[in-house]
C-alpha positions as CSV (number, residue, x, y, z in Angstrom):
1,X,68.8,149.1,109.3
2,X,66.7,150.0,106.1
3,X,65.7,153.4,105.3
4,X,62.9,152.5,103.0
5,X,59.6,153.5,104.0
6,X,58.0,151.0,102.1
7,X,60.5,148.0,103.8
8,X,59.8,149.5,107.1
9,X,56.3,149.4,106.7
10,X,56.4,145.7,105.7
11,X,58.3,144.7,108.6
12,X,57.3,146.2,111.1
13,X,53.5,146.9,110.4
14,X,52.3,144.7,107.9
15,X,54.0,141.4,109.4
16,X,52.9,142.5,113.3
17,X,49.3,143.0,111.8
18,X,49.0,139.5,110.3
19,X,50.7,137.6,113.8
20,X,48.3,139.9,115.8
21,X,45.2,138.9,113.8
22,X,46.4,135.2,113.7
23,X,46.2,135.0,117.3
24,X,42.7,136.9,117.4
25,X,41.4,134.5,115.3
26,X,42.7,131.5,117.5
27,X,40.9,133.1,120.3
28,X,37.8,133.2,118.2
29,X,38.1,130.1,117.7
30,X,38.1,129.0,120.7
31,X,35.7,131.1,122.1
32,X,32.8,129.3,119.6
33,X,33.7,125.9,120.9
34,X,35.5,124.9,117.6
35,X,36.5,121.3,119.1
36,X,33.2,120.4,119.9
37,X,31.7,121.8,117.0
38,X,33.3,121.3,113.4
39,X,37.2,120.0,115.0
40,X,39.8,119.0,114.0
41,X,38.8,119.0,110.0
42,X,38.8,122.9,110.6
43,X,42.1,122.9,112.4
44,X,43.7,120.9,109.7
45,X,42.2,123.5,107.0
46,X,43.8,126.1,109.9
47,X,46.9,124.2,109.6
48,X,46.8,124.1,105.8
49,X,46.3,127.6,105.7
50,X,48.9,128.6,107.6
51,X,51.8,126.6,105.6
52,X,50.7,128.7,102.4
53,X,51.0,131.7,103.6
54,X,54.0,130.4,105.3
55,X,56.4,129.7,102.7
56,X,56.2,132.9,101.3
57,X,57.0,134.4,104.5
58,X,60.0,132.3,104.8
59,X,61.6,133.0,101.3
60,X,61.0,136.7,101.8
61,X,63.3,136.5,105.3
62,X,65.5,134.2,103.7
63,X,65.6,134.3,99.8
64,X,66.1,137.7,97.1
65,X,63.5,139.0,96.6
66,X,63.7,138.1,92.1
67,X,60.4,137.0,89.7
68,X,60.2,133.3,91.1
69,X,59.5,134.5,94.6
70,X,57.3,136.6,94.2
71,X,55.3,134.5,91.7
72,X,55.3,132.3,94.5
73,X,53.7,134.9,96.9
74,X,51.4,135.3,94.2
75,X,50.4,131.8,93.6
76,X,50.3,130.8,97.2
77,X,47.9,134.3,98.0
78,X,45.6,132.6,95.4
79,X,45.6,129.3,96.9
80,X,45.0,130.6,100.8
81,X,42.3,132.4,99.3
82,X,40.6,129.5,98.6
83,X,41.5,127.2,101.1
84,X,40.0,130.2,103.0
85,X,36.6,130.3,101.5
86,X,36.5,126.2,101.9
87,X,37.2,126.8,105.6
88,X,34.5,128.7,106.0
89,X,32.1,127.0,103.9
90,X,33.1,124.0,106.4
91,X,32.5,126.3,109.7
92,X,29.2,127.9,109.3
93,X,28.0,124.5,109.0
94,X,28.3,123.8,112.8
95,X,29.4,126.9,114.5
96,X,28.7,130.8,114.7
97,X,31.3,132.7,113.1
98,X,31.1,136.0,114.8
99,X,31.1,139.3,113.1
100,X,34.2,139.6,115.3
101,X,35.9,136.5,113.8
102,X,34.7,137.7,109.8
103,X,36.5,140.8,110.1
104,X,39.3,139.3,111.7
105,X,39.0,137.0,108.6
106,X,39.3,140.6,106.5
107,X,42.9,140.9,108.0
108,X,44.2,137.7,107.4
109,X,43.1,137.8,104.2
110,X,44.0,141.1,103.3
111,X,47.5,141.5,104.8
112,X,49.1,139.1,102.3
113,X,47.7,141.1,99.4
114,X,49.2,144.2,101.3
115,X,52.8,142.1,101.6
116,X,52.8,141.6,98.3
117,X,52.0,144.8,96.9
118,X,54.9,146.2,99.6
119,X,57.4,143.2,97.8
120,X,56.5,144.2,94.1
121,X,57.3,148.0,94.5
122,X,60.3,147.1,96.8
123,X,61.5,145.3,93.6
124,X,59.6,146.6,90.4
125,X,61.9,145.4,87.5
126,X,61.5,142.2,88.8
127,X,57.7,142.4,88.7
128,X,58.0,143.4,85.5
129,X,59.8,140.6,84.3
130,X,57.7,138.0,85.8
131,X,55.1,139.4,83.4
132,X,57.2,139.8,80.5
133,X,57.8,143.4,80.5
134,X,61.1,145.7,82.2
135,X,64.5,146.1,80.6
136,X,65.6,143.4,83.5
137,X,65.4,139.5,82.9
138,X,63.3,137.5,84.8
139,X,65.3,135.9,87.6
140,X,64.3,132.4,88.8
141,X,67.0,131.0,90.9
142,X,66.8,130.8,94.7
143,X,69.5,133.4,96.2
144,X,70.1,133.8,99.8
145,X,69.1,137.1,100.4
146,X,72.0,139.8,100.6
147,X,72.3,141.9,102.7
148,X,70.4,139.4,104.6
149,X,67.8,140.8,107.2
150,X,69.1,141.9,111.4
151,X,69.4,139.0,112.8
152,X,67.2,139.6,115.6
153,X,63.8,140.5,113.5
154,X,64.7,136.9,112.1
155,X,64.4,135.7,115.3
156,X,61.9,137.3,116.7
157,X,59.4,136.9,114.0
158,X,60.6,132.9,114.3
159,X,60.1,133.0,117.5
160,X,56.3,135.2,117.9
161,X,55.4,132.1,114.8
162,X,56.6,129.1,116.7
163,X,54.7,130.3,119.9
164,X,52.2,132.2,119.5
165,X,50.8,131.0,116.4
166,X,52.0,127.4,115.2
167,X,51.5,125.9,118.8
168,X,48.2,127.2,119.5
169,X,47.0,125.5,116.6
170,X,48.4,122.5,117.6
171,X,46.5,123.0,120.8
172,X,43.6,123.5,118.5
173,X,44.0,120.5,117.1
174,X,44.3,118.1,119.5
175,X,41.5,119.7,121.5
176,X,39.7,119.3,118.7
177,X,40.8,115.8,118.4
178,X,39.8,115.0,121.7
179,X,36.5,116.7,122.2
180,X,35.1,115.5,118.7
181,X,35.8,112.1,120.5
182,X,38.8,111.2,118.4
183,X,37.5,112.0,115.0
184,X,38.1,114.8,112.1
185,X,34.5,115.6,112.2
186,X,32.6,115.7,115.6
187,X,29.1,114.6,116.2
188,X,27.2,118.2,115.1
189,X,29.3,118.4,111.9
190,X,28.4,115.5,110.7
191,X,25.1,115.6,111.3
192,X,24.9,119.3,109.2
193,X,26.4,117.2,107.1
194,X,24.1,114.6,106.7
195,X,21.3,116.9,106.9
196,X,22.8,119.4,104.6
197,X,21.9,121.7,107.1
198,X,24.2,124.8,108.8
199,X,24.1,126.6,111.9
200,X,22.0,129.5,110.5
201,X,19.2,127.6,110.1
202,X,19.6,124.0,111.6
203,X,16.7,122.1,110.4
204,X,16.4,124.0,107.4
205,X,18.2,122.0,104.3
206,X,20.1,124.8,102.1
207,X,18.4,124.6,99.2
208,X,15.0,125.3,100.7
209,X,17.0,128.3,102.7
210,X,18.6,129.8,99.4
211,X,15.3,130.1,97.5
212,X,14.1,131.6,100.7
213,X,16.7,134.2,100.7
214,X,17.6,134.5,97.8
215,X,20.8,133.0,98.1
């Protein structure tokens, strides 16, 4: 068992925080009608989502922590954040996302930041090194990580994934399948999208709503 502060706080605070909020937000989901509203496009961007921010999980329980993986946590926070901002782009255009769901939003957004930050102090000369700087060389070779993380927070983090977050978007996807009667987009998504319209202001096109807000 680590002594760190800063390991401790990354396993068992940061990484609880982001499964916690990934399950809020499923319920969010759910709770605005996502299948029969924007469907199973959003679950896929859901999906999508979830795979970047899930590789770097996966090579910091399995790998070293050295300069490749952490340049890919750095890469793949850059690419959730945008896939993020296209998912919601996408959802306000049929469904109300709750101040509930934004702030929910905050945490998943912001607890892979805080990851990373935890990762780079945990391993500062390799930070360095990704960026050119240090007295250490950059390491990019994959190395199983040694001494390898307790077993059972291995599992259990596996597990809590598997269950309580990769199947219920699964759920979410083939609900949303089904309701939007077997299509990516159901019937009010694509007609925001035909009408350039969202759920703010229906029959309002967005252009005519951005000069009246100013936005």
């Amino acid at each position: 068992m680590t002594q760190d502060p800063t390991e401790l706080i990354l396993l068992y605070f940061i990484v609880p925080v982001w499964l916690i909020a990934g399950m809020v937000d499923w319920f969010c989901h759910r709770a605005s009608g996502i299948g029969r509203t924007t469907g199973a496009k959003e679950s896929l961007i859901h999906l999508l989502m979830f795979a970047e921010v899930g590789l770097p999980v996966l090579a910091g329980l399995f790998l070293q922590i050295n300069a490749g993986v952490i340049a890919l946590m750095i890469v793949a926070f850059f690419v959730h954040e945008a896939t993020a901002l296209w998912d919601v782009s996408y959802a306000v255009t049929a469904r109300v996302v709750t101040p509930i769901e934004q702030h929910v939003h905050s945490f998943l957004e912001m607890v892979p930041l805080m990851a990373i930050i935890a990762v780079a102090s945990l391993h500062w000369p390799q930070l360095l090194a990704l960026f050119g700087s240090g007295t250490e060389p950059a390491d990019w070779a994959l190395h199983w990580k040694s001494p390898a993380l307790p077993v059972g927070y291995i599992v259990g983090v596996l597990a809590v994934v598997a269950f309580l977050e990769f199947v219920p978007y699964l759920e979410e996807l083939w609900r949303g399948w089904r309701q939007g009667g077997r299509r990516l987009m159901p019937e009010p998504a694509r007609r925001a999208a035909a009408a350039g319209t969202d759920t703010l202001h229906p029959r309002e096109p967005r252009g005519q709503r951005a000069q009246r807000t100013g936005r």
